[in-house]
TISEVEX-74194 format. One line per field, with one value per residue: z, x, y of N, C-alpha, C in turn; residue number from 0; residue in three letters. Coordinates in nm, 2 decimals. Atoms other than C-alpha are relative to their C-alpha. Example, Ala and Ser with C-alpha at 12.3 -4.5 7.8 and 13.67 -1.06 7.14 Angstrom:
n.pz (0.00, 0.00)
n.px (0.09, -0.09)
n.py (-0.12, -0.11)
ca.pz (0.78, 0.71)
ca.px (1.23, 1.37)
ca.py (-0.45, -0.11)
c.pz (0.00, 0.08)
c.px (0.09, -0.08)
c.py (0.12, 0.11)
resi (0, 1)
resn (ALA, SER)
***
This chain:
n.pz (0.09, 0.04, 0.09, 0.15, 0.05, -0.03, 0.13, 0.11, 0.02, 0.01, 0.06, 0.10, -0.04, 0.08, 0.16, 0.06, -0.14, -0.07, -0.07, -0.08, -0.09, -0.05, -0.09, -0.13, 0.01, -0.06, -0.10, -0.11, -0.02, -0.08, -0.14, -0.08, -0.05, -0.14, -0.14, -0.05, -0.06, -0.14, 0.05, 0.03, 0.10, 0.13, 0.01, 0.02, 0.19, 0.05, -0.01, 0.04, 0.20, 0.11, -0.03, 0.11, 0.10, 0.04, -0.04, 0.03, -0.06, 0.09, -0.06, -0.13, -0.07, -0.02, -0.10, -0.13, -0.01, -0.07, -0.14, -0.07, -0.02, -0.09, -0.16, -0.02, -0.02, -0.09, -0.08, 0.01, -0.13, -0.13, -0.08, 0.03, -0.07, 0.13, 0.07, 0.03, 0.07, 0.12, 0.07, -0.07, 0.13, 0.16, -0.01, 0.03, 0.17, 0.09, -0.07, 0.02, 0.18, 0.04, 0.05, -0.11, -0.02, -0.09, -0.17, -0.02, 0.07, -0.06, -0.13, -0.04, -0.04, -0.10, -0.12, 0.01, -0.09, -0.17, -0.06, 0.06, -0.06, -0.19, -0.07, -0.05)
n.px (-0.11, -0.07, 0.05, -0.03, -0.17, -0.01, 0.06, -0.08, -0.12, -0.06, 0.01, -0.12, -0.10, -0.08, -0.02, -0.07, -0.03, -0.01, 0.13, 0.00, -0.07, 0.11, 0.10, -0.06, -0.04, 0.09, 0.08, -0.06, 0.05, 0.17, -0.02, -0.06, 0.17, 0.04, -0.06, 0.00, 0.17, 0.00, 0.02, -0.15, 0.04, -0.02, -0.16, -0.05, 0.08, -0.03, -0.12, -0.01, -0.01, -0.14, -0.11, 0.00, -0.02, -0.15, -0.04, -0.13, -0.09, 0.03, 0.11, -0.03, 0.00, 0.11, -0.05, -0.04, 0.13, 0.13, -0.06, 0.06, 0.13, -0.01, -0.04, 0.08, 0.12, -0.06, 0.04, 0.09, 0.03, -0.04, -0.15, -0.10, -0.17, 0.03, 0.05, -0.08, -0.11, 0.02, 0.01, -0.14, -0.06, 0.00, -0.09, -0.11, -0.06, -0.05, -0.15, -0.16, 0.01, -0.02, 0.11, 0.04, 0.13, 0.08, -0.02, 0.09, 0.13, 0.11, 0.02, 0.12, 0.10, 0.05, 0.05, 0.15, 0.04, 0.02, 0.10, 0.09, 0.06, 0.01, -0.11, -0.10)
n.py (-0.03, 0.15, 0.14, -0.03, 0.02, 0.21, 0.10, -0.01, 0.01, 0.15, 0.04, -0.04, 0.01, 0.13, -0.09, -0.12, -0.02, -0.14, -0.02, 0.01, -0.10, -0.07, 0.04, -0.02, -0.10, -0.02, 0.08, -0.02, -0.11, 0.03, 0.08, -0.08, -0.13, 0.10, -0.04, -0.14, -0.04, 0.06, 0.14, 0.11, 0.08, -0.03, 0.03, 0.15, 0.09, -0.10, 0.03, 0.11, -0.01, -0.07, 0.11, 0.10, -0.09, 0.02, 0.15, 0.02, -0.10, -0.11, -0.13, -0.06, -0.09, 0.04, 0.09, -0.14, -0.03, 0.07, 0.02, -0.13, 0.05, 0.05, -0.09, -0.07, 0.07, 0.02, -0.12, 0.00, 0.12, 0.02, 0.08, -0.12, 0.06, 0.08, -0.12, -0.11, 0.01, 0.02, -0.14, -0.03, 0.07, -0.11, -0.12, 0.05, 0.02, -0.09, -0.08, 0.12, 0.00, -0.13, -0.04, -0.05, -0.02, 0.09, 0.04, -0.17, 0.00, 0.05, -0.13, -0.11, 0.12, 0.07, -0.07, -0.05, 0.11, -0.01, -0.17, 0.08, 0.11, -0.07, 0.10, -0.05)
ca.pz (0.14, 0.29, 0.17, -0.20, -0.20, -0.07, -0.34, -0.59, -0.49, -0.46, -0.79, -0.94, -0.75, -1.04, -1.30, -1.44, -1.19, -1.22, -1.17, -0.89, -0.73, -0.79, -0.61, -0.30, -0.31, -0.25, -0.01, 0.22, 0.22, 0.32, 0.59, 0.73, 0.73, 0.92, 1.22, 1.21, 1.27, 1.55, 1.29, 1.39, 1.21, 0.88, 0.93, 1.00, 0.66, 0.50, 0.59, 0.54, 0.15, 0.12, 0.26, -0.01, -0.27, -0.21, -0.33, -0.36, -0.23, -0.50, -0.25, 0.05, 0.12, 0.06, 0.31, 0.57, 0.53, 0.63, 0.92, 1.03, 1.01, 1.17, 1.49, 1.46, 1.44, 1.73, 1.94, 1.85, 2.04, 2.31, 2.31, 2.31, 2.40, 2.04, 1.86, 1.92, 1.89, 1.51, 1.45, 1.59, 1.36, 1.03, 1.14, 1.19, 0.84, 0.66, 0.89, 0.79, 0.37, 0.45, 0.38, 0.62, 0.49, 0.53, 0.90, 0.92, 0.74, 0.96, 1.29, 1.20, 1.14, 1.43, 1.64, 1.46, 1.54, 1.92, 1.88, 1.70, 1.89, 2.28, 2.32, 2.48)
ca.px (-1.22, -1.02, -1.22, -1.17, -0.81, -0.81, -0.98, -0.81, -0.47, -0.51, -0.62, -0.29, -0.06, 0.09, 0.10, 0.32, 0.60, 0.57, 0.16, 0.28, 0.48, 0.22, -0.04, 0.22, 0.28, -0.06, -0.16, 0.14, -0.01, -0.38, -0.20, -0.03, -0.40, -0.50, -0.24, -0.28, -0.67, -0.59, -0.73, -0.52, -0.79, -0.74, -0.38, -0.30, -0.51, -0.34, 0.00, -0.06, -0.14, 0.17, 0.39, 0.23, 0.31, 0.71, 0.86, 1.22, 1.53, 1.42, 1.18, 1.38, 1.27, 0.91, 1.06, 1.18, 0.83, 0.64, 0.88, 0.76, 0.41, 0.45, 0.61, 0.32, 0.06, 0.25, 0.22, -0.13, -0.20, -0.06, 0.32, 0.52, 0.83, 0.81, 0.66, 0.91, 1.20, 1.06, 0.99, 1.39, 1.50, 1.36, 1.51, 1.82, 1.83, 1.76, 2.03, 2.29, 2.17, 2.26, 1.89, 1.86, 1.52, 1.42, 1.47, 1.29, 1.00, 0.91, 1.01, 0.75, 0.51, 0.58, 0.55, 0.21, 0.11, 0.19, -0.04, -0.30, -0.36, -0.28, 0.03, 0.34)
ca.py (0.09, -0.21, -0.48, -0.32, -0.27, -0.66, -0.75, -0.54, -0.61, -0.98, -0.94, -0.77, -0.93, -1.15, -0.83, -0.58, -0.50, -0.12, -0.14, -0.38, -0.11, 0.13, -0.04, -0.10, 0.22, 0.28, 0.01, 0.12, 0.50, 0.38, 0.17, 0.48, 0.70, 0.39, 0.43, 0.76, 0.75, 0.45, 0.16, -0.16, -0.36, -0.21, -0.16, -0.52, -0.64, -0.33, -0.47, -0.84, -0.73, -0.52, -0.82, -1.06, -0.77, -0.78, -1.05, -0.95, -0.71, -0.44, -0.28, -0.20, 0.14, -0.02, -0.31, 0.00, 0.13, -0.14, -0.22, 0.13, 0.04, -0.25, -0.07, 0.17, -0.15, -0.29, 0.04, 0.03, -0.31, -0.25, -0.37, -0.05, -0.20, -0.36, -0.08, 0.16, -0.06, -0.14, 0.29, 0.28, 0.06, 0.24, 0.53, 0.34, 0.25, 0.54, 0.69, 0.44, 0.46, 0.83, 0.97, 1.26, 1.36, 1.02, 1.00, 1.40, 1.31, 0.97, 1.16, 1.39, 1.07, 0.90, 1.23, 1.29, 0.90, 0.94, 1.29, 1.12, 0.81, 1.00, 0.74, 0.84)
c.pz (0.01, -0.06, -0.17, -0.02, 0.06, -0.15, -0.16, 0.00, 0.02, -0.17, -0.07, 0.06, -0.06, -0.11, -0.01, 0.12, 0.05, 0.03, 0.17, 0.10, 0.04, 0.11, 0.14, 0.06, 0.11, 0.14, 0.18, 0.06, 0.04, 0.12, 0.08, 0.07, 0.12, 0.10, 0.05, 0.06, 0.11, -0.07, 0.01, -0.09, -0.18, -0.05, -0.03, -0.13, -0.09, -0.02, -0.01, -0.19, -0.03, 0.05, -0.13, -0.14, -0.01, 0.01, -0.05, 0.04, -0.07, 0.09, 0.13, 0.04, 0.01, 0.08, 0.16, 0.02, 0.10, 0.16, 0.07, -0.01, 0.11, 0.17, -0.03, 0.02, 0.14, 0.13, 0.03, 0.08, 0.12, 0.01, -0.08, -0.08, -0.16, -0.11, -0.02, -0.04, -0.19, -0.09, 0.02, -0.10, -0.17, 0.00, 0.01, -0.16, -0.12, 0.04, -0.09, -0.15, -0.02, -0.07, 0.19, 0.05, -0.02, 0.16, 0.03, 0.01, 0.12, 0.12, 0.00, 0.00, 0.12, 0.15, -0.02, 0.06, 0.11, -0.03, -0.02, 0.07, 0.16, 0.01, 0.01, 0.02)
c.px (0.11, 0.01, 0.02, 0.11, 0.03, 0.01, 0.07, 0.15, 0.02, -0.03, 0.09, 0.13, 0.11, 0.01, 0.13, 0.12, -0.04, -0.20, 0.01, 0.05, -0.08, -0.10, 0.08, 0.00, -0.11, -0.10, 0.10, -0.03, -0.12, 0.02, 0.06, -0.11, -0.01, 0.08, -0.02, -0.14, -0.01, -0.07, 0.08, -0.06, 0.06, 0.14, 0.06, -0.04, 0.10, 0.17, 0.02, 0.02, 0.14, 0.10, -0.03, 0.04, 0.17, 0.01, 0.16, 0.08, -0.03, -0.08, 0.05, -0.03, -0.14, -0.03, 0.05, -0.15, -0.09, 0.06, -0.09, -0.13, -0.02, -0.01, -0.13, -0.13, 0.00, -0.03, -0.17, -0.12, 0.02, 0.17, 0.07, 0.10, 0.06, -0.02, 0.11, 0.15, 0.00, -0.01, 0.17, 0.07, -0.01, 0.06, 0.13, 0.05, 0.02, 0.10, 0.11, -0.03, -0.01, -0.13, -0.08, -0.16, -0.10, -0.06, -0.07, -0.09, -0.06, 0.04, -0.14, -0.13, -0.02, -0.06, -0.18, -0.08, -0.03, -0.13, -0.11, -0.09, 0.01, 0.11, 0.10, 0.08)
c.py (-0.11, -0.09, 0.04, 0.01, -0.12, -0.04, 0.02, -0.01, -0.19, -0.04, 0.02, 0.02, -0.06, 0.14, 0.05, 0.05, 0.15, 0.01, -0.08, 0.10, 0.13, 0.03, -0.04, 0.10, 0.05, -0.08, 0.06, 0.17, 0.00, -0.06, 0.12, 0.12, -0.12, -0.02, 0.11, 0.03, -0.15, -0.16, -0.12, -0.11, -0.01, 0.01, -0.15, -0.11, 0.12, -0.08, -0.10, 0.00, 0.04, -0.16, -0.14, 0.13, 0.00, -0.11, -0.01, 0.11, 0.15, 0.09, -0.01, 0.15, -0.04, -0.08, 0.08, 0.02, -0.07, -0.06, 0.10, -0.08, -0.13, 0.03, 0.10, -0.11, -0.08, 0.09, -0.03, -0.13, -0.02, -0.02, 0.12, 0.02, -0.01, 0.08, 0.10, -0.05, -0.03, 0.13, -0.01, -0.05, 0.04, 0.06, -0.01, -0.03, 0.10, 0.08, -0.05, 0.01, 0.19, 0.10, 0.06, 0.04, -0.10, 0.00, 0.11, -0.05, -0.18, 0.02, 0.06, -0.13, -0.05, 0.08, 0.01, -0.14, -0.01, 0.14, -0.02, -0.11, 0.02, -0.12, 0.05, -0.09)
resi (0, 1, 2, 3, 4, 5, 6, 7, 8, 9, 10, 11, 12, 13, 14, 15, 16, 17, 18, 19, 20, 21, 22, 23, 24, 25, 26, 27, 28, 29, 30, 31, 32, 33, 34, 35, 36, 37, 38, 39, 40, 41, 42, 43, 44, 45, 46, 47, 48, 49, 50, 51, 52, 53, 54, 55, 56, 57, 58, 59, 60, 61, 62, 63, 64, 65, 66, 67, 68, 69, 70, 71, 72, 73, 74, 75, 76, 77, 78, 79, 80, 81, 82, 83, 84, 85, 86, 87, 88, 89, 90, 91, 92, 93, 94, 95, 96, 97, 98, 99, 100, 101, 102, 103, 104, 105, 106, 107, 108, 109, 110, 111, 112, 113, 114, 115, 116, 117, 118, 119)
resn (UNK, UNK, UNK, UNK, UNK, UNK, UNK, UNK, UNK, UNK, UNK, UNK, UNK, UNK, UNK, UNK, UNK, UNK, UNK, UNK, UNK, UNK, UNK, UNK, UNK, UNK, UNK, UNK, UNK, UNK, UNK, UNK, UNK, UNK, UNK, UNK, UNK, UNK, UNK, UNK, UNK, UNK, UNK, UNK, UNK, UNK, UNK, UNK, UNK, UNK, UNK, UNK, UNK, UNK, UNK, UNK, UNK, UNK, UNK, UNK, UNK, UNK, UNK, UNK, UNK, UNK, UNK, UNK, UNK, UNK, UNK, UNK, UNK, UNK, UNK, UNK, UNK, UNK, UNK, UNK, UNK, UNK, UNK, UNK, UNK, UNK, UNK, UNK, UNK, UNK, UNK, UNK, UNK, UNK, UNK, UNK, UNK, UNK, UNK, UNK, UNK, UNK, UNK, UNK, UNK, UNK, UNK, UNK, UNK, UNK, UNK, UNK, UNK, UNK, UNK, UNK, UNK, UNK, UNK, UNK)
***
């Protein structure tokens, strides 16, 4: 399923902006199954595409997002330390842009992550 959404997002990465947003949309939700099921391969190709997909200030909550992921692909390697201060810092932002049920909702992610992958 990676190698296809590679292939199809390097192919509509120059289109339409709202099909490009679409398709972030969706590459940043397949990258989040993949933390959750312990994939750092698939993640780290998963989150290279979304990073060539923004290409401007317009997608800061899609720019938050992938921070998180990050800190969750981070975790996932090995480097904690690193990991959690990048889930810490999401959470810091949607704090600070006053978005309580932001900060809820990847709480409950990052607790399901740690539950998911046995990391503490």
């Amino acid at each position: 399923m990676t190698k296809q959404m590679v292939k199809n997002g390097s192919e509509t990465i120059d289109v339409n902006w709202n099909h490009q947003a679409d398709f972030l949309y969706i590459i940043l939700k397949a990258a989040l199954i993949m933390a959750f099921a312990g994939n750092e391969k698939a993640l780290s190709t998963l989150i290279s595409l979304a990073h060539k997909s923004i290409h401007n200030q317009q997608y800061l909550y899609e720019k938050s997002e992938l921070h998180f992921l990050e800190g969750l692909r981070l975790y996932l390697a090995g480097d904690n330390v690193k990991g959690k201060k990048a889930v810490t810092e999401t959470l810091q932002v949607f704090d600070t842009l006053s978005a309580p049920a932001l900060v809820k909702l990847y709480q409950q992610y990052w607790r399901l992550f740690l539950k998911r992958n046995a990391l503490n």
